[in-house]
Biotite code that builds the C-alpha atoms (Angstrom):
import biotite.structure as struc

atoms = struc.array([
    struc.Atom([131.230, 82.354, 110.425], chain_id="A", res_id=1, res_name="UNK", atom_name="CA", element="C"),
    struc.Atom([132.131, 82.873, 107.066], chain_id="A", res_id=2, res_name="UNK", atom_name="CA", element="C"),
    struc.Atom([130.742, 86.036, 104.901], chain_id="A", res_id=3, res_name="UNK", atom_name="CA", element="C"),
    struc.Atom([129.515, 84.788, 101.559], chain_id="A", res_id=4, res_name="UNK", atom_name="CA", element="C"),
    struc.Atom([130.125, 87.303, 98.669], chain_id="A", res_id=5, res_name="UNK", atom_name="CA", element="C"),
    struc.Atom([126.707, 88.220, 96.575], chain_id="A", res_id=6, res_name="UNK", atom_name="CA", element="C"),
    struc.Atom([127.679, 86.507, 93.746], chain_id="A", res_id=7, res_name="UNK", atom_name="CA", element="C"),
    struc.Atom([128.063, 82.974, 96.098], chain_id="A", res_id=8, res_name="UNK", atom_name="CA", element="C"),
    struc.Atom([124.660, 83.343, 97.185], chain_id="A", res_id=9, res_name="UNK", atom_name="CA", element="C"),
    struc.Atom([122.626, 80.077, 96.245], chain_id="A", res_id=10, res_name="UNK", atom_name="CA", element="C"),
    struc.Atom([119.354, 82.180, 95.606], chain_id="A", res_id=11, res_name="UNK", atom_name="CA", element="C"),
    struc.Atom([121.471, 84.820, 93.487], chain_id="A", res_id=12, res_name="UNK", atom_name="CA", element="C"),
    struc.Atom([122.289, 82.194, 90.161], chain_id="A", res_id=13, res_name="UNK", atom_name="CA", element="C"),
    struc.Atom([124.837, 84.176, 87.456], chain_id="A", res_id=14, res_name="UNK", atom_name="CA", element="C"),
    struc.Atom([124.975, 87.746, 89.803], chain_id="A", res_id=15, res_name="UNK", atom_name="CA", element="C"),
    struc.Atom([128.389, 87.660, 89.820], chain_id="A", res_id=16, res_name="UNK", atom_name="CA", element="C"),
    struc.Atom([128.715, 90.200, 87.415], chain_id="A", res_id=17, res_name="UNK", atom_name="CA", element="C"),
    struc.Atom([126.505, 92.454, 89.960], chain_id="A", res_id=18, res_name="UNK", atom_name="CA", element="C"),
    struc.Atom([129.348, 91.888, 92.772], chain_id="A", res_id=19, res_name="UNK", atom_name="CA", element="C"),
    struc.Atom([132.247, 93.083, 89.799], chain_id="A", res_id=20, res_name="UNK", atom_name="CA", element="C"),
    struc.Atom([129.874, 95.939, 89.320], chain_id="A", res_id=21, res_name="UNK", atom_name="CA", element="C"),
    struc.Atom([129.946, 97.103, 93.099], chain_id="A", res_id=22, res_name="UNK", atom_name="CA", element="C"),
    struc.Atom([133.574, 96.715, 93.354], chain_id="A", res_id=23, res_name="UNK", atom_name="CA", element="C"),
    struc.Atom([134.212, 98.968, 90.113], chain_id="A", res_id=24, res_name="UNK", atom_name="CA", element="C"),
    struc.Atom([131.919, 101.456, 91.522], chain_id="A", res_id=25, res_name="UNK", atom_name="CA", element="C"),
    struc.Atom([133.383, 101.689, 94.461], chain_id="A", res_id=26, res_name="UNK", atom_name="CA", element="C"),
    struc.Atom([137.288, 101.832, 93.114], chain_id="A", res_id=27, res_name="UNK", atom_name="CA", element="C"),
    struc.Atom([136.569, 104.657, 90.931], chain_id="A", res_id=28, res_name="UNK", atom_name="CA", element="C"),
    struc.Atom([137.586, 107.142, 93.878], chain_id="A", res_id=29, res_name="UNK", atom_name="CA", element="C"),
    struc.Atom([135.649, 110.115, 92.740], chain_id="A", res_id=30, res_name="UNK", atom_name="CA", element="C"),
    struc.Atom([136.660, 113.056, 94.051], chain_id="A", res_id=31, res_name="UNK", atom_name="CA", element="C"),
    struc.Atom([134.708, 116.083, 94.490], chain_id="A", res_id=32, res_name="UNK", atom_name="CA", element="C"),
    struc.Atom([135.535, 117.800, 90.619], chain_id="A", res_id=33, res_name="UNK", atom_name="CA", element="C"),
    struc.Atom([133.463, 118.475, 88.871], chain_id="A", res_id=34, res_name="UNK", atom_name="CA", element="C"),
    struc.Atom([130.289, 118.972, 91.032], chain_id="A", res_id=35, res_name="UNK", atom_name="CA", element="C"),
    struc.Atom([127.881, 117.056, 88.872], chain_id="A", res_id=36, res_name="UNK", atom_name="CA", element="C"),
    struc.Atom([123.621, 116.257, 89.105], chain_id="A", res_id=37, res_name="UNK", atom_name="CA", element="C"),
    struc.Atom([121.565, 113.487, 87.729], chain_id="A", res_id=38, res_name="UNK", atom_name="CA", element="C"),
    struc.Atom([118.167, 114.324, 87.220], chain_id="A", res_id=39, res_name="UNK", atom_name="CA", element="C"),
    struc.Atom([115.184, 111.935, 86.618], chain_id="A", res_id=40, res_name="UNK", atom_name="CA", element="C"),
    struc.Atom([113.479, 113.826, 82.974], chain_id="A", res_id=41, res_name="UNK", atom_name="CA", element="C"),
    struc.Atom([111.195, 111.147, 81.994], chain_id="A", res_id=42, res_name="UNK", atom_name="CA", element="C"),
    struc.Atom([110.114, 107.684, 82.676], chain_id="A", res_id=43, res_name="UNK", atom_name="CA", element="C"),
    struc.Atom([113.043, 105.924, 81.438], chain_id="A", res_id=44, res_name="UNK", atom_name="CA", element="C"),
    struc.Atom([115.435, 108.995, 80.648], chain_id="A", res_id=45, res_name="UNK", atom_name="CA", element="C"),
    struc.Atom([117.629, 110.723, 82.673], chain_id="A", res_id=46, res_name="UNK", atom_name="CA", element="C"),
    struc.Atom([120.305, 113.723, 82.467], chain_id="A", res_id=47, res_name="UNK", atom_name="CA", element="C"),
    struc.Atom([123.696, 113.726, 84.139], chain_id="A", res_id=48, res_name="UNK", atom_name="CA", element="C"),
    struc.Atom([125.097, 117.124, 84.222], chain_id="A", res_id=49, res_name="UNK", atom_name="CA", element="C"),
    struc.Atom([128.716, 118.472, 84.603], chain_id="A", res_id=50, res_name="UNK", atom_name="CA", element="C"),
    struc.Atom([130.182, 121.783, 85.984], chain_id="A", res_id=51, res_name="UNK", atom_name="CA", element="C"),
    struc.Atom([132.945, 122.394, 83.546], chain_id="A", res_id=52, res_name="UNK", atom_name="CA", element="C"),
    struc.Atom([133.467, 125.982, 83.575], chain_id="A", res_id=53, res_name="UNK", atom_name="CA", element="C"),
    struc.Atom([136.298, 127.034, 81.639], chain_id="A", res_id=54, res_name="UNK", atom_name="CA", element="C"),
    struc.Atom([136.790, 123.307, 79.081], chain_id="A", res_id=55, res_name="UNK", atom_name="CA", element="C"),
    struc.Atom([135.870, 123.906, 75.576], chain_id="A", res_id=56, res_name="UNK", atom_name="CA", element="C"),
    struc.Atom([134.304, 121.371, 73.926], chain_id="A", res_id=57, res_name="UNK", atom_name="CA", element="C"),
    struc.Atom([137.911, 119.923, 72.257], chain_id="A", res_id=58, res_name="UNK", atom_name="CA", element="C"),
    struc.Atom([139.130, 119.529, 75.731], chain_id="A", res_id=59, res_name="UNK", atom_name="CA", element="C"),
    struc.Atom([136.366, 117.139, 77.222], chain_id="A", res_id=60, res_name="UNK", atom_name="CA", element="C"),
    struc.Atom([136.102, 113.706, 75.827], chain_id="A", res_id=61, res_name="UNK", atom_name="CA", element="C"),
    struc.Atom([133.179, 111.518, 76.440], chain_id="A", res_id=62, res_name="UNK", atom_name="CA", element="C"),
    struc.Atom([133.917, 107.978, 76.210], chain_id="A", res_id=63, res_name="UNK", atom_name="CA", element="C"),
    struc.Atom([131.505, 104.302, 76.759], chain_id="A", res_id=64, res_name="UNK", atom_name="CA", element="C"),
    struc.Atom([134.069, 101.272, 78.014], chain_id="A", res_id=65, res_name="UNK", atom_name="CA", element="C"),
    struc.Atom([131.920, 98.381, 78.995], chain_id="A", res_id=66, res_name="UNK", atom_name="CA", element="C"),
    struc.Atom([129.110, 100.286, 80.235], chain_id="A", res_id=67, res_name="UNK", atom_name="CA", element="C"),
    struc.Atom([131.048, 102.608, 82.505], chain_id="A", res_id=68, res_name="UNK", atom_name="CA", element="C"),
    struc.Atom([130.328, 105.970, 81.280], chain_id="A", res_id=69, res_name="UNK", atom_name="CA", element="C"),
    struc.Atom([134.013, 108.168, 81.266], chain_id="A", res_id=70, res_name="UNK", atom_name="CA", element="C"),
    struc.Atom([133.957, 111.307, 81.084], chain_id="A", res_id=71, res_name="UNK", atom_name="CA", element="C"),
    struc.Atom([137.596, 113.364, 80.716], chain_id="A", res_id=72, res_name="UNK", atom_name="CA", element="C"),
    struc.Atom([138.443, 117.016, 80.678], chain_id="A", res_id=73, res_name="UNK", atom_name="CA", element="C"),
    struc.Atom([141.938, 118.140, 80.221], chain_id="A", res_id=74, res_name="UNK", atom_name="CA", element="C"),
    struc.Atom([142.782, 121.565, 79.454], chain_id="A", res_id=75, res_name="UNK", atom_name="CA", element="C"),
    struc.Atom([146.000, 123.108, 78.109], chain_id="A", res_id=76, res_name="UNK", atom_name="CA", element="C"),
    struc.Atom([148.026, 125.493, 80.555], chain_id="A", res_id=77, res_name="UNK", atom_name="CA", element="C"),
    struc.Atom([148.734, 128.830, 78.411], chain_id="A", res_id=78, res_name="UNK", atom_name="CA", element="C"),
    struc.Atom([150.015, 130.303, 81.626], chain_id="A", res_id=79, res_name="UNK", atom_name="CA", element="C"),
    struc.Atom([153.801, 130.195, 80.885], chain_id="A", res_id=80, res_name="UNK", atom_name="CA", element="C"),
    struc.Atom([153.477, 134.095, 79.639], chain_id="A", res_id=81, res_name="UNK", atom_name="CA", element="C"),
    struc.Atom([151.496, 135.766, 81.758], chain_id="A", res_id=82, res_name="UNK", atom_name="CA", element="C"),
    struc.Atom([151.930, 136.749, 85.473], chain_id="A", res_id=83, res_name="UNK", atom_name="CA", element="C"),
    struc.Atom([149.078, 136.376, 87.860], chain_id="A", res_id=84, res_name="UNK", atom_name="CA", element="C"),
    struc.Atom([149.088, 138.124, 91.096], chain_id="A", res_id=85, res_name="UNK", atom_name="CA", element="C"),
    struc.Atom([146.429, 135.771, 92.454], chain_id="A", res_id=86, res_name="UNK", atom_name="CA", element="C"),
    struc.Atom([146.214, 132.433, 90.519], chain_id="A", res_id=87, res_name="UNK", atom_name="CA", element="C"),
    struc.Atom([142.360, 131.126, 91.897], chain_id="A", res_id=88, res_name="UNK", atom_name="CA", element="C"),
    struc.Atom([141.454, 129.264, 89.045], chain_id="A", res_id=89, res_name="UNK", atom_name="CA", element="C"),
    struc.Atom([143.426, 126.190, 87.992], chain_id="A", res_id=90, res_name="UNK", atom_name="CA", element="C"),
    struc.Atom([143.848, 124.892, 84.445], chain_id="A", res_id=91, res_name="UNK", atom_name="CA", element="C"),
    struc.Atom([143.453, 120.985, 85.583], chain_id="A", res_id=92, res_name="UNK", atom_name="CA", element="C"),
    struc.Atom([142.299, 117.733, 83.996], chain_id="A", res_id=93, res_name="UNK", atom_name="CA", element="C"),
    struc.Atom([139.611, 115.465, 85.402], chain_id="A", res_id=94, res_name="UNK", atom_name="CA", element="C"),
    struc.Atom([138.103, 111.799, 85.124], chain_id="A", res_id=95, res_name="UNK", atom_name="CA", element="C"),
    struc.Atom([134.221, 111.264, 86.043], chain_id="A", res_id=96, res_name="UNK", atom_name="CA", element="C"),
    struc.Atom([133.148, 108.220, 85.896], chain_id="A", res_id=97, res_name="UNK", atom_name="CA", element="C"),
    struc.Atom([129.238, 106.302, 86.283], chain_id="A", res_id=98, res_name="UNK", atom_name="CA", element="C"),
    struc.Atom([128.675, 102.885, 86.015], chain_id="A", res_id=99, res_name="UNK", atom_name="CA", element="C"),
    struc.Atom([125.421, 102.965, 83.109], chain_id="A", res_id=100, res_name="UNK", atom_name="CA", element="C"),
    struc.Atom([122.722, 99.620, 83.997], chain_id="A", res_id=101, res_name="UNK", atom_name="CA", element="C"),
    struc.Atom([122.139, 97.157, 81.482], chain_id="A", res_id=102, res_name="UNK", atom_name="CA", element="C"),
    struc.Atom([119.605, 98.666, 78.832], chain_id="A", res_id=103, res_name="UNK", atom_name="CA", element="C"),
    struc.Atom([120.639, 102.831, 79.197], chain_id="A", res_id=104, res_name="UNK", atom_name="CA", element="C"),
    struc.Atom([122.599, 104.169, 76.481], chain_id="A", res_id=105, res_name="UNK", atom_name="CA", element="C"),
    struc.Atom([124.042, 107.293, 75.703], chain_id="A", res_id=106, res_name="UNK", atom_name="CA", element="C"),
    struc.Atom([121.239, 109.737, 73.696], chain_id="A", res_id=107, res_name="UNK", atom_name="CA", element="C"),
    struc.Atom([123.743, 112.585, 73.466], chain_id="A", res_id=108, res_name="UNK", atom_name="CA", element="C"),
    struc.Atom([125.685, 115.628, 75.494], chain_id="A", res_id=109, res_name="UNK", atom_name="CA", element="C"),
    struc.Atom([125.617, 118.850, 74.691], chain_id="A", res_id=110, res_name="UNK", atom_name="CA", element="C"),
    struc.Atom([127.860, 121.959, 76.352], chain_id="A", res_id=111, res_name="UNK", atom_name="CA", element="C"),
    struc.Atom([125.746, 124.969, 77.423], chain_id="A", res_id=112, res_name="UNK", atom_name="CA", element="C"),
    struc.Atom([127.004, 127.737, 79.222], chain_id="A", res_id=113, res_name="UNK", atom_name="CA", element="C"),
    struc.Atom([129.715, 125.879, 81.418], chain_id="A", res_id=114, res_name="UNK", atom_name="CA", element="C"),
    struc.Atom([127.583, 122.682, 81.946], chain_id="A", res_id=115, res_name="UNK", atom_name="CA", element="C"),
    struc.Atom([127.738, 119.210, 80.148], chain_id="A", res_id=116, res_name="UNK", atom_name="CA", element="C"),
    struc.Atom([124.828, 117.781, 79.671], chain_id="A", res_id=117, res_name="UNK", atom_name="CA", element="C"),
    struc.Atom([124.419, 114.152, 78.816], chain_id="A", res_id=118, res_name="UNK", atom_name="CA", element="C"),
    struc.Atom([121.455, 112.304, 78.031], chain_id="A", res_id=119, res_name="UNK", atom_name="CA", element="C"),
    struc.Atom([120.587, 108.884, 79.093], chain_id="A", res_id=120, res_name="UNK", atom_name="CA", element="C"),
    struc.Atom([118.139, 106.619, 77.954], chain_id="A", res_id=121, res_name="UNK", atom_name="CA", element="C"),
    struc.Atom([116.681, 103.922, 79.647], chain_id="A", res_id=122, res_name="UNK", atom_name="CA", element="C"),
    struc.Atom([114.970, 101.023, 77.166], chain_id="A", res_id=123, res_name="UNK", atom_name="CA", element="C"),
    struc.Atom([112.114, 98.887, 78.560], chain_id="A", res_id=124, res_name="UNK", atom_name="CA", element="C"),
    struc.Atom([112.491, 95.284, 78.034], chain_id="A", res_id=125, res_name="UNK", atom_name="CA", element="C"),
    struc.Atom([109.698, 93.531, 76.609], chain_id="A", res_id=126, res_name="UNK", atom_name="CA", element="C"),
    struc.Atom([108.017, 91.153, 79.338], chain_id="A", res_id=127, res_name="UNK", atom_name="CA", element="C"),
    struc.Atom([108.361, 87.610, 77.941], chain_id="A", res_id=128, res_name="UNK", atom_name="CA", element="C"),
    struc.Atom([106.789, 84.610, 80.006], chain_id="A", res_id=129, res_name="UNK", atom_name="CA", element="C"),
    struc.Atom([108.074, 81.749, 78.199], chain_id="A", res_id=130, res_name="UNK", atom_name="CA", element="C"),
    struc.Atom([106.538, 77.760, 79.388], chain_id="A", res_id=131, res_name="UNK", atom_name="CA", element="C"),
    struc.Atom([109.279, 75.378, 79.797], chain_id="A", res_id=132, res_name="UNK", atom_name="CA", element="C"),
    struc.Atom([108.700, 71.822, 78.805], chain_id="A", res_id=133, res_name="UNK", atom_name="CA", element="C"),
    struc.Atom([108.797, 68.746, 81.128], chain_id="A", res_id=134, res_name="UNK", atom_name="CA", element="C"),
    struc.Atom([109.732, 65.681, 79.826], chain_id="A", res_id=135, res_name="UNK", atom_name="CA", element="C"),
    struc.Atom([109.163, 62.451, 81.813], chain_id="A", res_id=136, res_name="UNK", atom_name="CA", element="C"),
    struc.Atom([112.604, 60.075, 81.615], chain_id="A", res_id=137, res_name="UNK", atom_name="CA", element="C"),
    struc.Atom([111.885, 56.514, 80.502], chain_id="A", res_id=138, res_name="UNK", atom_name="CA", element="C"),
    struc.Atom([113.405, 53.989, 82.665], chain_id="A", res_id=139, res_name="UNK", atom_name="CA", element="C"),
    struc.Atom([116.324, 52.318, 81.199], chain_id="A", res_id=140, res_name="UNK", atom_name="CA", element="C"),
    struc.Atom([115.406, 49.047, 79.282], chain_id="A", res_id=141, res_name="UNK", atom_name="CA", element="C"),
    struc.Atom([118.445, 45.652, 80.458], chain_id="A", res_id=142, res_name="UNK", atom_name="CA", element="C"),
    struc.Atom([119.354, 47.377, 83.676], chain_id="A", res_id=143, res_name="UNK", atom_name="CA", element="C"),
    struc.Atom([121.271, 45.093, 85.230], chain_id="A", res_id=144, res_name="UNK", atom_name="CA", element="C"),
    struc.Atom([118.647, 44.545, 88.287], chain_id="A", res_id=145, res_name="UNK", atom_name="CA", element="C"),
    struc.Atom([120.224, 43.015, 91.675], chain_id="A", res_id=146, res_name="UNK", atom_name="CA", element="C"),
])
């Protein structure tokens, strides 16, 4: 028996961009840093929210490529001239990544005591029932008949 992929589906016409979706969700290998939430606010907005303790603001980048939402904090290791006796906290760079639906955009982010907030926005699409025309075909006039 052979598996058909969701975008082969008979019933699912011009999904296939669904099934490249799923698969670039699921590569993204998201690790556990930064802990992160995504709240429901509103109707159609929503809040994603970041734990970045210790980035200032020039040191995270938030960035839209083809609605995947990226967002990157690197941050600069000063540590060459000091000595730690216990080193718990780690200067180290991360890469978050959400894949945004058609119709959310980005409202804004803001950084507030350790925690990126960014602010989605959902738009409702107008509901639009639109009649399509049948035409009856005409036979065709000196068929050859047999």
């Amino acid at each position: 028996m052979t598996k058909l992929s969701l975008g082969a589906h008979p019933f699912l016409l011009g999904f296939d961009q669904l099934e490249r979706l799923v698969e670039r969700t699921a590569k993204s290998g998201n690790e556990g840093y930064p802990p992160y939430n995504i709240e429901q606010i509103g109707e159609t907005a929503y809040r994603i929210t970041l734990a970045v303790a210790g980035f200032a603001e020039d040191e995270l980048s938030i960035t839209l490529e083809d609605r995947q939402l990226v967002i990157r904090g690197r941050q600069i290791d000063d540590s060459a001239d000091r000595v730690f006796l216990h080193r718990g906290i780690a200067a180290r760079q991360f890469q978050r990544s959400f894949v945004l639906a058609d119709g959310v955009e980005v409202a804004g982010a803001v950084l507030q005591n350790g925690l990126l907030h960014i602010a989605l926005q959902r738009s409702v699409p107008d509901s639009v029932v639109r009649k399509i025309q049948i035409t009856v075909a005409t036979p065709d006039v000196g068929r050859d008949e047999k």
